[in-house]
N, C-alpha and C positions, 0 to 999 in steps of 0.2 A: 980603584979601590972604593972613591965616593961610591960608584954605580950599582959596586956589587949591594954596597951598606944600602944603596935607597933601594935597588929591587928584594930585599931579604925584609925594610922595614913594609912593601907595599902588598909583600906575599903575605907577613904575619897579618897585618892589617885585613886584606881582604880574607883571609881565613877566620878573622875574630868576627866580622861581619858575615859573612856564612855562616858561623855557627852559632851566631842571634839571631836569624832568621827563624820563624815559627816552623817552616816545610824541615828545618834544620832536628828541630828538636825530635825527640821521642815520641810516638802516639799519642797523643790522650794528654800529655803532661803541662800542658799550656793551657787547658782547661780550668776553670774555678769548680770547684767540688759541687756547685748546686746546676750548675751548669750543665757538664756533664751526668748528671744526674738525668735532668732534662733530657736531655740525649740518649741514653740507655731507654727511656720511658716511649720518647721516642719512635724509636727505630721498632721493640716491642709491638709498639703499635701497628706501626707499621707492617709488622710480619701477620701480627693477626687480623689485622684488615686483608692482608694477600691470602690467607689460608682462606678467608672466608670467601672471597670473591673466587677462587677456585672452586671452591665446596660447589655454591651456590652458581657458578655459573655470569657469574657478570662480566657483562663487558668492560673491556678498559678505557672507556670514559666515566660509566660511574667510577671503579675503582679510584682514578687520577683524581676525581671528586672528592671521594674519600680518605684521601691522602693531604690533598690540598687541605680541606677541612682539618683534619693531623696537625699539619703545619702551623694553622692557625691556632689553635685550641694550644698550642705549644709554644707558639710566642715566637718559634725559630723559624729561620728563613729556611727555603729549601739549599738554597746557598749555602748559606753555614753549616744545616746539617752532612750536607755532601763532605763539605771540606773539614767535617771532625771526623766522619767516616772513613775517607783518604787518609786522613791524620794517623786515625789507629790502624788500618791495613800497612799502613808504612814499620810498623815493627811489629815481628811477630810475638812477641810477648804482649806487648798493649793493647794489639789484637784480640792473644787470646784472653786477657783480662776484662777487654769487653765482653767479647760473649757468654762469657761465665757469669758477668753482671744481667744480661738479656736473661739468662738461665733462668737467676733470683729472681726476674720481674714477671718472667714468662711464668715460671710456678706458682710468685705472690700472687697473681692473676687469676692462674686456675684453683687455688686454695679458696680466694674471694669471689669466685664463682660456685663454687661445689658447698659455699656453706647455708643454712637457710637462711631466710632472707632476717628471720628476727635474733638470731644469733651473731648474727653480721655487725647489728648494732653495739654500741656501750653496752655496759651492764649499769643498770643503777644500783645505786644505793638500796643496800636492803633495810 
């Protein structure tokens, strides 16, 4: 009787510790909201540094250049960002909430592209 009570408290146990685990949790959800942020701007980045090195034909050492450069500019490791990446491919809702966020940044992008450049600024005071 002891035996069974200590292996039913060692299963609860190690299932409460599993499910603290970060790889445990939901995509995305152990993220700080400026963080993830970072990461959505990110990855963005990253997609249109890839489009352009296609476009244009680059080799992938500059490209990896310009990636690394990415990384820097962003303060995140490539580490980290792999492992929020993983993070959100692990469920497909937080998944797909990421990419809906790359959407907004991919379009804020080309909206702050397409506008002219003195309209781009404040407006002052009239």
């Amino acid at each position: 009787m002891a035996d069974k009570m200590r292996a039913r408290w060692l299963l609860m146990c190690g299932i409460a510790i599993a499910a603290s685990l970060p790889g445990c949790s939901r995509g995305g959800d152990d993220l700080p909201p400026e963080q993830e942020e970072a990461v959505v701007r990110l990855h963005a980045d990253i997609l249109v540094l890839d489009q352009r090195a296609s476009l244009t034909n680059a080799d992938s050492s500059a490209k990896e250049k310009g990636i690394d450069s990415l990384y820097g500019r962003s303060g995140i490791s490539k580490t980290s960002y792999e492992a929020a990446i993983a993070n959100y491919r692990s469920d497909p809702e937080s998944w797909k909430a990421f990419n809906l966020k790359i959407i907004n940044r991919l379009e804020e992008l080309q909206r702050a592209r397409s506008l002219p450049k003195d309209t781009a600024k404040p407006l002052e005071k009239l």
